[in-house]
KEKOL-127188 format. One record per residue (C-alpha): x, y, z; residue number from 1. Coordinates in Angstrom, 1 decimal. Layout:
BEGIN
X, Y, Z, NUM $
...
This chain:
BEGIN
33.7, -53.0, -73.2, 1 $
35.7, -53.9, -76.2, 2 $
34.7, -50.9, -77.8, 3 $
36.0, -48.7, -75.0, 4 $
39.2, -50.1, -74.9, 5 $
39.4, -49.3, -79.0, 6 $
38.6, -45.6, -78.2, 7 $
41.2, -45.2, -75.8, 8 $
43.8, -47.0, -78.3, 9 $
42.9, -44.9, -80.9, 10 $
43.1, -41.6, -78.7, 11 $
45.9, -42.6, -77.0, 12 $
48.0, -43.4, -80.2, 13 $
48.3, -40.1, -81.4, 14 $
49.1, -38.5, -78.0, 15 $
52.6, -36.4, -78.0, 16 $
54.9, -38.4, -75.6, 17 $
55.0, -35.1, -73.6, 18 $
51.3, -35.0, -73.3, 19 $
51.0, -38.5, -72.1, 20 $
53.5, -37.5, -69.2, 21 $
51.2, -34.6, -68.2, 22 $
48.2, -36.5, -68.3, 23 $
50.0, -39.3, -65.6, 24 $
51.4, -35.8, -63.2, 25 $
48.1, -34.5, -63.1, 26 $
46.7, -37.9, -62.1, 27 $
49.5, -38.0, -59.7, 28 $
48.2, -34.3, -58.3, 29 $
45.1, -34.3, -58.6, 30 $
43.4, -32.9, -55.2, 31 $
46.5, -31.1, -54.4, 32 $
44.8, -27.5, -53.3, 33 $
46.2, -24.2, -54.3, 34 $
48.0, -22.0, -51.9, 35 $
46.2, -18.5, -52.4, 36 $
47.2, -16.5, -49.3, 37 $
51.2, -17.4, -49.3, 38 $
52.5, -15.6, -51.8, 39 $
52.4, -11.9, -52.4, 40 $
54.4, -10.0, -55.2, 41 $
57.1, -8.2, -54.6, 42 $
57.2, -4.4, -55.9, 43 $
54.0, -2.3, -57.6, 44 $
52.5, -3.6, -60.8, 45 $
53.4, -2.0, -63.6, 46 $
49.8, -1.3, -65.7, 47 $
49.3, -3.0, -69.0, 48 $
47.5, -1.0, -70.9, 49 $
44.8, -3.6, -72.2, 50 $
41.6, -1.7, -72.4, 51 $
40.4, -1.0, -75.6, 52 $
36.8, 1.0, -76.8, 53 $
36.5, -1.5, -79.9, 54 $
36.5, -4.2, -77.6, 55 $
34.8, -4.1, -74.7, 56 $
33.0, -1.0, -75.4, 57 $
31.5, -2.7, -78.2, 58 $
27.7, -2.4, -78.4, 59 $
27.3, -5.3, -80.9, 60 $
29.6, -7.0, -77.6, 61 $
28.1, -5.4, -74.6, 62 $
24.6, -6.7, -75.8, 63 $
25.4, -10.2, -74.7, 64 $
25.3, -9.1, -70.9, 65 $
22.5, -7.1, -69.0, 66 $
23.8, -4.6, -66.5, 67 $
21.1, -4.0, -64.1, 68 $
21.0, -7.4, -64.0, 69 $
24.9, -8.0, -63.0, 70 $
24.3, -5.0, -60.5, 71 $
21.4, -6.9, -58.8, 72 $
23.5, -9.9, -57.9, 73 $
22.5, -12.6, -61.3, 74 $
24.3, -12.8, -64.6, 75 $
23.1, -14.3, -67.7, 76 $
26.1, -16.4, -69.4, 77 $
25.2, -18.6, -72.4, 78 $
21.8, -18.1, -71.9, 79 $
21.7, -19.9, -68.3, 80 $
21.7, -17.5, -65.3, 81 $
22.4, -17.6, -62.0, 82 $
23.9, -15.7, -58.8, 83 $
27.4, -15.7, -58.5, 84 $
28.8, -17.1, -54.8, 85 $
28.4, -19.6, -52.5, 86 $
31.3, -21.9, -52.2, 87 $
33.9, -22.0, -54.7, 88 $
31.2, -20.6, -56.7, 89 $
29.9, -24.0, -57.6, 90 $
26.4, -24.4, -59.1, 91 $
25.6, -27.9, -59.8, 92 $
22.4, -27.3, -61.6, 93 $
23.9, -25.1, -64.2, 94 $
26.4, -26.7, -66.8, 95 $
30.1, -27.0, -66.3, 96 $
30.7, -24.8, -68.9, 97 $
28.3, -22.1, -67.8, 98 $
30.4, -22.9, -64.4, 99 $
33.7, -22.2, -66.1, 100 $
32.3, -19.4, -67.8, 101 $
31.0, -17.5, -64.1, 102 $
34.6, -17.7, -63.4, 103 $
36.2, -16.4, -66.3, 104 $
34.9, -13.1, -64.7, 105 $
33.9, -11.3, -68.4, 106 $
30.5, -10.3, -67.0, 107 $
32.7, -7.8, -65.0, 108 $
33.9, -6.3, -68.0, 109 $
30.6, -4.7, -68.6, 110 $
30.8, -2.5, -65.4, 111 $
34.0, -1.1, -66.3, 112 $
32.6, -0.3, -69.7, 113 $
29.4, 1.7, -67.9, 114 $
31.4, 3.2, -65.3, 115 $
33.7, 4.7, -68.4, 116 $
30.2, 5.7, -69.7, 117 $
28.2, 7.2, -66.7, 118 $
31.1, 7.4, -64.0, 119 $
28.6, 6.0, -61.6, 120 $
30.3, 4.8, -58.4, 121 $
28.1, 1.8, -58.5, 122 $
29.6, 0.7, -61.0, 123 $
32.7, 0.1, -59.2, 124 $
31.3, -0.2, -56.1, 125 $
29.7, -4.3, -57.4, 126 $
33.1, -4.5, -59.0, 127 $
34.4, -4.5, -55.9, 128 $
31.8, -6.3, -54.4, 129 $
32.2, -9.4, -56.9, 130 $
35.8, -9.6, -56.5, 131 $
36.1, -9.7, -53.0, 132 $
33.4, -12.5, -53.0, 133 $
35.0, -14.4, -55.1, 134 $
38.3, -14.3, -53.0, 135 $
36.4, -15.0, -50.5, 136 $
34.7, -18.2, -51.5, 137 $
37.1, -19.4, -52.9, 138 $
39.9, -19.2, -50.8, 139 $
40.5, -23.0, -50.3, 140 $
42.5, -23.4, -53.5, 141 $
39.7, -26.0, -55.1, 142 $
37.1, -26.0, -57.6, 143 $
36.5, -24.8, -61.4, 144 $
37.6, -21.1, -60.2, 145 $
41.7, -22.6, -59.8, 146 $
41.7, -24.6, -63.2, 147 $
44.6, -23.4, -65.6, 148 $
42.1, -22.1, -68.0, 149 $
39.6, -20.2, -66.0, 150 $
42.1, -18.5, -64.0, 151 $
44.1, -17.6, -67.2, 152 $
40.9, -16.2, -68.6, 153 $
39.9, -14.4, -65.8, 154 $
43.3, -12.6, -64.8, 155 $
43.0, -11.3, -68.5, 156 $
39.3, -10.0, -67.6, 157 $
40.4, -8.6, -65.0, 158 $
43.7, -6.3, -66.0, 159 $
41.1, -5.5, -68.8, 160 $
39.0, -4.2, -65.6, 161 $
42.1, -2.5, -63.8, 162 $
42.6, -0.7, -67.0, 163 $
39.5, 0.1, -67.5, 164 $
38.1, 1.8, -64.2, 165 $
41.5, 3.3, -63.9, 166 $
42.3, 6.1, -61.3, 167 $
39.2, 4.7, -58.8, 168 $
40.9, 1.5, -58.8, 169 $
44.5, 2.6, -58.2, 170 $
43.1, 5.0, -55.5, 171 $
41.4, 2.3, -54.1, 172 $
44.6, 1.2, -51.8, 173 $
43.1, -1.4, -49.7, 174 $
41.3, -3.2, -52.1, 175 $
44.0, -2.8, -54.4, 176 $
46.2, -4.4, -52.6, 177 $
43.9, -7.3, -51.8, 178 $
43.1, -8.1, -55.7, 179 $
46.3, -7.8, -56.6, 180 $
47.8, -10.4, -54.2, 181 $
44.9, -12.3, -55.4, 182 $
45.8, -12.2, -58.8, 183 $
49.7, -12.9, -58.0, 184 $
48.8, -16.2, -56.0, 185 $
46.9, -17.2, -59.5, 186 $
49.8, -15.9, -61.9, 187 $
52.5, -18.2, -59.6, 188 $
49.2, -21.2, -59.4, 189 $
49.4, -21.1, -63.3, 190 $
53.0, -21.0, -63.9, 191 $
52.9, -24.3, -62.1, 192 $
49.9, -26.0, -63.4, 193 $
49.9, -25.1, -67.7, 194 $
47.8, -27.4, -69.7, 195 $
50.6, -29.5, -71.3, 196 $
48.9, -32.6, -70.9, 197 $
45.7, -30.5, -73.7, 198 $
48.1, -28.2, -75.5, 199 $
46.0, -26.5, -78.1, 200 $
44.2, -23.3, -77.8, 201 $
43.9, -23.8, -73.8, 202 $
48.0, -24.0, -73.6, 203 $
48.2, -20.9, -75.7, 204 $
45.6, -19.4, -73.3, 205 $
48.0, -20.5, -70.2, 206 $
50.9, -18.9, -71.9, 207 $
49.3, -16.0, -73.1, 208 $
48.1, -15.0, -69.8, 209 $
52.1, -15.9, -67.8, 210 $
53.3, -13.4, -70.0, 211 $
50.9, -10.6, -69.6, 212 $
51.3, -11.5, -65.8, 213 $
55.3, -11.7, -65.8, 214 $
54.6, -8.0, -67.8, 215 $
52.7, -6.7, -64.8, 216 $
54.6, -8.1, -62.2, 217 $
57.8, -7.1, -63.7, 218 $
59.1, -10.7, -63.8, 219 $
61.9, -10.0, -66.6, 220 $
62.9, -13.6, -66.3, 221 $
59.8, -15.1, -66.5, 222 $
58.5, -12.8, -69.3, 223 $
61.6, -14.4, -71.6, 224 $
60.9, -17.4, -70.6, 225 $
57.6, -17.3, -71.5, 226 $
58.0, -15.2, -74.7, 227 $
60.1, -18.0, -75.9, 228 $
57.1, -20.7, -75.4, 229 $
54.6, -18.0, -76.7, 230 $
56.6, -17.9, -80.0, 231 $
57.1, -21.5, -80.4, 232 $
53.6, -22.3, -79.9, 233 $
52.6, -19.4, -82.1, 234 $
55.0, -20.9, -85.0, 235 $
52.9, -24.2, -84.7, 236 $
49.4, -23.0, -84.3, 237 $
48.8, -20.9, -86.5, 238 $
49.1, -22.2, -89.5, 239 $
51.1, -20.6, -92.7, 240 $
47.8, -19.5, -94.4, 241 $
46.9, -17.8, -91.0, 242 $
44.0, -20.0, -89.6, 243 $
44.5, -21.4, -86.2, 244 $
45.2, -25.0, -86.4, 245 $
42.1, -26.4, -84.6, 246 $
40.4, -25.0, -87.8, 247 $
37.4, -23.3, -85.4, 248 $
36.4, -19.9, -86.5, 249 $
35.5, -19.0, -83.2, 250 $
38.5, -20.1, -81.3, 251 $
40.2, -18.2, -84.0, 252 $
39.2, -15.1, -83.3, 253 $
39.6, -16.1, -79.7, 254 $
43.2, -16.2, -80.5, 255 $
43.1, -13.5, -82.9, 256 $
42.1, -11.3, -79.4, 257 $
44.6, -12.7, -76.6, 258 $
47.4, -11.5, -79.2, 259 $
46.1, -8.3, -79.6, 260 $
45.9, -8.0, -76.2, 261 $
49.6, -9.4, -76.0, 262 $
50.8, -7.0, -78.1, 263 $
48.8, -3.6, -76.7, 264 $
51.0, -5.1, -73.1, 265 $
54.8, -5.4, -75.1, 266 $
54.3, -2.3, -77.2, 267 $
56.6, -0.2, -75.2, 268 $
58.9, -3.0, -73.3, 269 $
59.6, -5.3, -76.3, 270 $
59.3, -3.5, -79.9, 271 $
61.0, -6.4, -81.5, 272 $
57.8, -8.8, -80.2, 273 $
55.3, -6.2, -81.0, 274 $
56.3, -6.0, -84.6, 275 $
56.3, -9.6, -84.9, 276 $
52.7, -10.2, -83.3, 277 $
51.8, -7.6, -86.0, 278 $
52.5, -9.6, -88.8, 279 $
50.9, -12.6, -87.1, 280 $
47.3, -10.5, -86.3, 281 $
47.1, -9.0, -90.2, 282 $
47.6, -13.0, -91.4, 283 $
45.1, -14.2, -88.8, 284 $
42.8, -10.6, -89.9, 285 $
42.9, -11.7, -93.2, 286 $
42.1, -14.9, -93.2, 287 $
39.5, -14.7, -90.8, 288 $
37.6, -11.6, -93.1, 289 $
38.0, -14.3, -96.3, 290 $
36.3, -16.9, -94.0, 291 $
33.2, -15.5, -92.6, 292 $
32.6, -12.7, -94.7, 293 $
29.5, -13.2, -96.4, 294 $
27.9, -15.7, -94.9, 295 $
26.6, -13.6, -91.6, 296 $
27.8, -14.9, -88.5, 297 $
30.7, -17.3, -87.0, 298 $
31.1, -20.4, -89.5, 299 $
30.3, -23.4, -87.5, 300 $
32.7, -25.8, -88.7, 301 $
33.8, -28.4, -85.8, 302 $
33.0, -26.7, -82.1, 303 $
32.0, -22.7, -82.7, 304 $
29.3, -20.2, -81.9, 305 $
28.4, -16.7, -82.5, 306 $
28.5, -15.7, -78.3, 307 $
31.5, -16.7, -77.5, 308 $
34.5, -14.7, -79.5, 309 $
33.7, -11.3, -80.2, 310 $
32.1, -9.9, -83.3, 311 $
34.2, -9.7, -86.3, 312 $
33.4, -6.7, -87.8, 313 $
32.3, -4.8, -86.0, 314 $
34.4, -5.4, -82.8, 315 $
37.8, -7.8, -83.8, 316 $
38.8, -5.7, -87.0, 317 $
37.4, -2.2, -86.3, 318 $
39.5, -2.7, -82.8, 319 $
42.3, -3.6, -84.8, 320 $
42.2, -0.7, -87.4, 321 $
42.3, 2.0, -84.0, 322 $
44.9, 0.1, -81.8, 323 $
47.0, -1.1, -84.6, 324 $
46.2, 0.5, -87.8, 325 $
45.9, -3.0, -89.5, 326 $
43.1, -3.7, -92.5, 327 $
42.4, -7.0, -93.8, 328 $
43.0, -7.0, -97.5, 329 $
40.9, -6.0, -99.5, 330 $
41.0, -8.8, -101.9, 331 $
39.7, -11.9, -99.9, 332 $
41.7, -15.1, -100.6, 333 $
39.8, -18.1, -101.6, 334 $
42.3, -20.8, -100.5, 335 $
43.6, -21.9, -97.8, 336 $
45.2, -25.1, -98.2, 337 $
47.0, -26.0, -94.7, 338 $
43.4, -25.2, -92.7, 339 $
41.6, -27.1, -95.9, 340 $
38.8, -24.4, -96.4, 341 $
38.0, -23.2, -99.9, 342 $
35.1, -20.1, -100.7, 343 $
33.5, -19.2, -103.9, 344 $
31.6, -16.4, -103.8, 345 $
29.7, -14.4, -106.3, 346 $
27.5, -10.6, -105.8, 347 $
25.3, -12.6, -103.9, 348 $
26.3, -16.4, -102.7, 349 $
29.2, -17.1, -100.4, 350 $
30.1, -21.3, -100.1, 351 $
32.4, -22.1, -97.5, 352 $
33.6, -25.6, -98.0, 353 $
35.9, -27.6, -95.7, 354 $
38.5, -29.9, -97.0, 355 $
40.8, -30.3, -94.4, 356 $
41.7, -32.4, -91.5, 357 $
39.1, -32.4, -88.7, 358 $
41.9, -31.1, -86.5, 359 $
45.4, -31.3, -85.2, 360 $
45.6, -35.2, -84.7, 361 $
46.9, -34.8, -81.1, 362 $
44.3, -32.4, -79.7, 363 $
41.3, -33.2, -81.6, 364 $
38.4, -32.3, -78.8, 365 $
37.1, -29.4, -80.9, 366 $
36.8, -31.8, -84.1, 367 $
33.4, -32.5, -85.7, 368 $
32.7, -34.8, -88.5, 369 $
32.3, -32.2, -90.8, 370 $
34.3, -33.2, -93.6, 371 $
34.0, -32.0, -96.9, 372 $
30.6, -30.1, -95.8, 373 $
29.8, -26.9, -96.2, 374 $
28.4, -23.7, -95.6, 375 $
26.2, -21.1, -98.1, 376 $
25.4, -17.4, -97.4, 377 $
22.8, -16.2, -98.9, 378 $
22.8, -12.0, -99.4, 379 $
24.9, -11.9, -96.2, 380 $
22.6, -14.2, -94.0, 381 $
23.0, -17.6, -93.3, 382 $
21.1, -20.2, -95.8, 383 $
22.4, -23.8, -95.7, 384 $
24.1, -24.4, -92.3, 385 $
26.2, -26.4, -90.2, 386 $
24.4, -27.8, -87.1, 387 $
26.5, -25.8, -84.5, 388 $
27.9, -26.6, -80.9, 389 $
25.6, -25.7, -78.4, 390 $
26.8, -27.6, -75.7, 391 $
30.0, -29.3, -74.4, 392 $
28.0, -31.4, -71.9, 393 $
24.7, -32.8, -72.1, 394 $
22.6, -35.6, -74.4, 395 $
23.2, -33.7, -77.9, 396 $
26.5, -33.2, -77.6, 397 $
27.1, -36.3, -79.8, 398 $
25.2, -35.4, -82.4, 399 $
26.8, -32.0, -82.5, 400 $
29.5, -34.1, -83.5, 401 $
28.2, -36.0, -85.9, 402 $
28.1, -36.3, -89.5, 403 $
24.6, -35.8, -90.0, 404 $
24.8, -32.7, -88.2, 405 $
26.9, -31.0, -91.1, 406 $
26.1, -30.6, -94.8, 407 $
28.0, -33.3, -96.2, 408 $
27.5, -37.3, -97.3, 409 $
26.8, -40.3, -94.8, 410 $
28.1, -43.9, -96.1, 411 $
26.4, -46.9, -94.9, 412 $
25.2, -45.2, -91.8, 413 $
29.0, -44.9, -90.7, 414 $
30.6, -42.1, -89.3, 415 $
33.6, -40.1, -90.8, 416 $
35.6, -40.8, -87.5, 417 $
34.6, -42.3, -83.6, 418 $
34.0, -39.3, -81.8, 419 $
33.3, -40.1, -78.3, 420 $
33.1, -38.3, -74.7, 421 $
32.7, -34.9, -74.4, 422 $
36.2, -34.3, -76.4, 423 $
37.7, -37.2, -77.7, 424 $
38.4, -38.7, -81.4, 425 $
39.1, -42.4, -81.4, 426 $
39.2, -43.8, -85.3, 427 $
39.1, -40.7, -87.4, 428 $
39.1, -40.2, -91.0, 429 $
42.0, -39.7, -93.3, 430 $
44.1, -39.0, -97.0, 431 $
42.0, -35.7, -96.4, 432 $
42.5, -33.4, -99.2, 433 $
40.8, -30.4, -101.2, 434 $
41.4, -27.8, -103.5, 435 $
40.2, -24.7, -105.8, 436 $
40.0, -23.5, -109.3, 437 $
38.0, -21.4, -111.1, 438 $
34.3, -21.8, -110.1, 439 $
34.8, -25.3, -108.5, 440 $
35.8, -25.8, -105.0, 441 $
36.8, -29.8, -104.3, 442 $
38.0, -32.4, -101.6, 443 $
38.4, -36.3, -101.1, 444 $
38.7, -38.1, -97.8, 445 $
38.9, -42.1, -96.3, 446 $
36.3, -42.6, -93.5, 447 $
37.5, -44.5, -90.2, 448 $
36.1, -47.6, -91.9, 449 $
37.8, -47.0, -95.2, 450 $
34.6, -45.6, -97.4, 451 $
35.7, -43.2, -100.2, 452 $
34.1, -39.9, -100.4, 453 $
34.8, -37.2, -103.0, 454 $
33.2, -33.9, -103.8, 455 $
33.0, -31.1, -106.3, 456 $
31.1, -28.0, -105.5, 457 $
30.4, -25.5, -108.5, 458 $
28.8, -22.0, -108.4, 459 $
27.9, -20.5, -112.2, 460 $
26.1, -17.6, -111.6, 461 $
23.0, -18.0, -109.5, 462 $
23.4, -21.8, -110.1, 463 $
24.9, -24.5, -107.2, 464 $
26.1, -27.6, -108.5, 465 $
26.8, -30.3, -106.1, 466 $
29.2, -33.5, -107.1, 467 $
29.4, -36.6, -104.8, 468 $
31.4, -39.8, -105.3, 469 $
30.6, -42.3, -102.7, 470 $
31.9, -45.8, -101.9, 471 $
28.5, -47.4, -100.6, 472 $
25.0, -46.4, -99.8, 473 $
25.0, -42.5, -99.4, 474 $
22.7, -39.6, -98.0, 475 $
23.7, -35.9, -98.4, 476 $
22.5, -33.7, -95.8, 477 $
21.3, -29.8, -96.4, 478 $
20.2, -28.0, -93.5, 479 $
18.2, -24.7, -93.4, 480 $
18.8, -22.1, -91.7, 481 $
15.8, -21.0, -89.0, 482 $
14.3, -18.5, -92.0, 483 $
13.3, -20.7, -94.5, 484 $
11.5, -24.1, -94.9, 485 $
11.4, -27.1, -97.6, 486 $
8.1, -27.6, -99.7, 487 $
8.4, -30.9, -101.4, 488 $
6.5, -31.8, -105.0, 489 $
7.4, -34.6, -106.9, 490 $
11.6, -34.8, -107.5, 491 $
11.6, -31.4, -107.0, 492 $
12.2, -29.7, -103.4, 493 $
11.8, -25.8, -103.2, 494 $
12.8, -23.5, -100.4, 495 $
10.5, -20.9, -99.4, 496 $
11.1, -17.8, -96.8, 497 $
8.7, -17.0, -93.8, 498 $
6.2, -14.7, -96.2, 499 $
6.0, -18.2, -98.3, 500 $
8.3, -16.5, -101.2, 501 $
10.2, -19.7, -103.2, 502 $
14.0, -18.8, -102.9, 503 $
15.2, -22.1, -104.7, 504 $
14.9, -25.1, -106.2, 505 $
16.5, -28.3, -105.4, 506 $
16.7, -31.0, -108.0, 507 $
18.3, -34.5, -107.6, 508 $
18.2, -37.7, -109.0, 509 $
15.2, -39.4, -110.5, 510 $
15.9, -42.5, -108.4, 511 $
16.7, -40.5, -104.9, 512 $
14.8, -40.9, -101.9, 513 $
14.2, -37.2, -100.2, 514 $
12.9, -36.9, -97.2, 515 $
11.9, -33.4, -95.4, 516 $
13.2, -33.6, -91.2, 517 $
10.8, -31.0, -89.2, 518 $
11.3, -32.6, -85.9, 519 $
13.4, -34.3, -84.3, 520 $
17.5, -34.4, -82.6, 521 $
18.2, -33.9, -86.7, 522 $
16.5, -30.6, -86.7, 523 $
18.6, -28.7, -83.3, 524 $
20.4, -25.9, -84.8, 525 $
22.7, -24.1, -82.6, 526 $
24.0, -21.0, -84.0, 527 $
25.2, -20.1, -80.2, 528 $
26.2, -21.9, -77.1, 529 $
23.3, -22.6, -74.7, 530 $
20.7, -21.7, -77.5, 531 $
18.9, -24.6, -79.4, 532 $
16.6, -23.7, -82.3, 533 $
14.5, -25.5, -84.8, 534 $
15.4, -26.1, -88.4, 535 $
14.2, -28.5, -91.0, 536 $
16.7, -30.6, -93.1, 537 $
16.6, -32.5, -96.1, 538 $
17.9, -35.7, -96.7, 539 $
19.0, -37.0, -100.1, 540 $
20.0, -40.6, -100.4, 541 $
20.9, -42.9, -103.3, 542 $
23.0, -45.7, -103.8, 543 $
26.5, -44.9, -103.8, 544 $
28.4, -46.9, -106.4, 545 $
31.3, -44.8, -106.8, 546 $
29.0, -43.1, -109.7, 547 $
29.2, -39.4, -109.7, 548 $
26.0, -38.4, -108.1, 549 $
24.5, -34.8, -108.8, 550 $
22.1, -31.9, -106.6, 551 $
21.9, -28.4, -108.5, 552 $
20.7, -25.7, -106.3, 553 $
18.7, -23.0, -108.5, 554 $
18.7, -19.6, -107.0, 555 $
17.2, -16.7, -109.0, 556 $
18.7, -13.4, -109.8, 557 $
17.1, -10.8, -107.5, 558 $
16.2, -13.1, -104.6, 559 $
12.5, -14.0, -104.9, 560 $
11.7, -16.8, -108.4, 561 $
């Protein structure tokens, strides 16, 4: 009991005094229904423009769905399927988030993309068919399908989908007219019920989807209105060395769409804005190329996964070359101090390393307890990894979280901060800090419980040098990515591929304890949401005495020793 009352102190305490107000409204409402059939907009739409063929013609994108399967009446979202309908589209035996997910409406995407391919009719024709249904059921103004976020995601989908099938939709006058009151009843919903009690990526979200709405309503009021809050959320999130402040890859590029999107929809009213959103998209294009490039897939620091943005690049930047002529530069950046991640990289080894805050202190549900761990690419493909996400509900959610879960240093069994619920941070760590120069790569941090931790990570050549300081009994975690496996002899731990070729050698020191994980919660490994694969992990402990502790990685020139 005592211990639940400390979480909610220590959650509560960072709060913004306007969130805390939220929170107690929404309380206050909660139950209230929507009011989807009184409200109709006034005038035609004016179309937006949003469809674009690097997006959501994307075959590296358009893999993720199948669309004889959508066509029959199931969809397949995050690797859990089921049939869309029923009332308020509720399905209690699939997750909330794959819940959320069935009403963002993305899987409709996919239709307009085939019916630009093949121009089918039946294409449109289960368009239709889905929309109408989901109208339909759920009509009563309840459920997952009118919270904030869904509905802001799926009135993007579906302008993406107007835009998309085009001329048979605006000749389509009946059903027209019906999806569009539709949509208007969830514009006006949302401009009443934004997400200031989360703020965050899901506000953003909110606001990003008012203003594309007050674009295609013609709502000049509420479009200046909502271009101010746009801007001033803009000016906090992202940060000045372009990463988005919740310091998540994936919701990055989430981001780094919904603005592209935002600025294909202003081009022609608002050339002031549009030149603005330019600058922010090559600072977010940038960073997020000197990120993940080189370590083959979405880095998977605090909540991320590979199925969930879109492809960098070969959907995000190639889409952003053709709409908007931007490149990211072609020198990548190794710093970036206000997000707290610092890269070396060589011809063949990229390290990612996070030194930064675990997120911003009022809206830490995204945060892991990945401080000061770290990522390595190996020849493009991932090598030593970061546990993942792979859920927001469900029993390994927690150790998702976790510090184990990441490649970085336990003390005393203790985590770096109290992360509890699905979303919360009570206690967290602090006096985080990190830095860069030359071949070294560096960071420091307090635990909640007020352990030490420092860290230096080198790269020489083909050569890892690992550098831990620790205030108490210590264990460094390295986890392996799906491809490879430990082999054990003596002080020495080797890492061999799946044709039994040695890639590495590990060596610690002589008084470690190793021991090789090959089963177990330690070895889930979820590179994408919904998907939870086996990988083994190595654990190194020694007695942390504040001594400068030491694991050198040898790789060999060529690949294969």
């Amino acid at each position: 009991m005592w211990n639940k009352i400390e979480n909610y102190y220590w959650t509560i305490k960072y709060l913004k005094k306007s969130q805390l107000f939220y929170l107690l409204k929404n309380r206050l409402e909660r139950g209230k229904k929507a009011k989807p059939a009184t409200v109709r907009p006034v005038g035609e739409p004016a179309p937006l423009g949003l469809w674009m063929d690097g997006l959501d013609a994307c075959p590296d994108y358009l893999r993720r769905f199948d669309t004889e399967e959508i066509l029959s009446g199931r969809v397949t979202l995050l690797y859990e399927s089921g049939s869309p309908g029923g009332g308020r589209w509720a399905h209690p035996s699939r997750s909330h988030l794959w819940n959320f997910n069935l009403h963002y409406l993305e899987f409709l995407v996919p239709l307009a993309a085939a019916y630009r391919r093949e121009k089918e009719p039946r294409y449109y024709e289960r368009f239709r068919e889905y929309c109408r249904s989901w109208i339909r059921d759920n009509a009563d103004g309840t459920g997952d399908g009118w919270h904030p976020y869904t509905i802001s995601l799926r009135l993007t989908n579906l302008w993406i989908c107007l835009d998309g099938f085009g001329d048979v939709f605006r000749e389509d006058g009946q059903f027209a007219r019906e999806l569009r009151d539709s949509m208007y009843a969830q514009y006006v919903h949302l401009r009443r019920h934004t997400e200031r009690h989360l703020l965050g990526n899901h506000y953003l979200e909110n606001l990003k989807a008012i203003l594309l709405g007050a674009v295609f309503f013609q709502e000049a009021e509420t479009y200046s209105c909502y271009k101010k809050k746009l801007r001033r959320e803009l000016g906090e999130q992202i940060l000045a060395d372009g990463v988005h402040y919740e310091r998540s890859l994936m919701y990055h590029k989430l981001i780094l769409e919904d603005l592209m999107r935002v600025a294909k929809a202003v081009r022609c009213p608002d050339e002031a804005f549009y030149k603005e959103l330019l600058r922010i998209l090559k600072e977010m294009a940038d960073a997020a190329w000197s990120l993940e490039s080189g370590l083959g897939r979405t880095p998977l620091f605090n909540d991320a996964g590979d199925n969930v943005a879109k492809p960098l690049e070969h959907c995000l930047l190639a889409a952003l070359e053709a709409e908007f002529g931007i490149c990211p530069q072609a020198e990548k950046r190794s710093a970036f101090p206000q997000a707290g991640y610092y890269c070396l990289e060589n011809e063949r080894i990229k390290i990612l390393l996070d030194a930064g805050e675990m997120a911003p202190a009022y809206m830490p549900g995204h945060g892991h307890c990945d401080g000061l761990s770290f990522e390595l690419g190996l020849d493009q493909r991932p090598f030593f990894v970061n546990s993942g996400t792979g859920q927001y509900q469900g029993e390994l959610r927690s150790y998702f979280r976790s510090t184990a879960a990441h490649n970085t240093v336990v003390i005393g069994g203790e985590e770096q901060s109290v992360c509890w619920g699905e979303h919360r941070v009570g206690r967290r760590m602090r006096l985080v800090s990190g830095g860069c120069r030359g071949r070294w790569a560096a960071g420091s941090l307090v635990t909640c419980t007020g352990r030490h931790l420092s860290r230096r990570i080198g790269l020489r050549d083909h050569t890892v040098v690992i550098r831990d300081r620790a205030e108490g009994p210590a264990a460094a975690y390295l986890h392996l990515a799906p491809e490879y496996e430990y082999e054990q002899s003596g002080p020495l731990v080797r890492v061999l591929n799946q044709k039994g070729e040695e890639m590495c050698r590990i060596r610690t020191g002589p008084k470690d304890r190793l021991r090789i994980f090959r089963e177990g919660t330690i070895c889930s490994y979820a590179p994408e949401f919904g998907r939870i694969r086996r990988i083994q992990v190595l654990q190194i402990a020694w007695e942390g005495k504040n001594a400068e502790h030491e694991i050198r990685i040898q790789f060999q020139k060529g690949g294969i020793i």
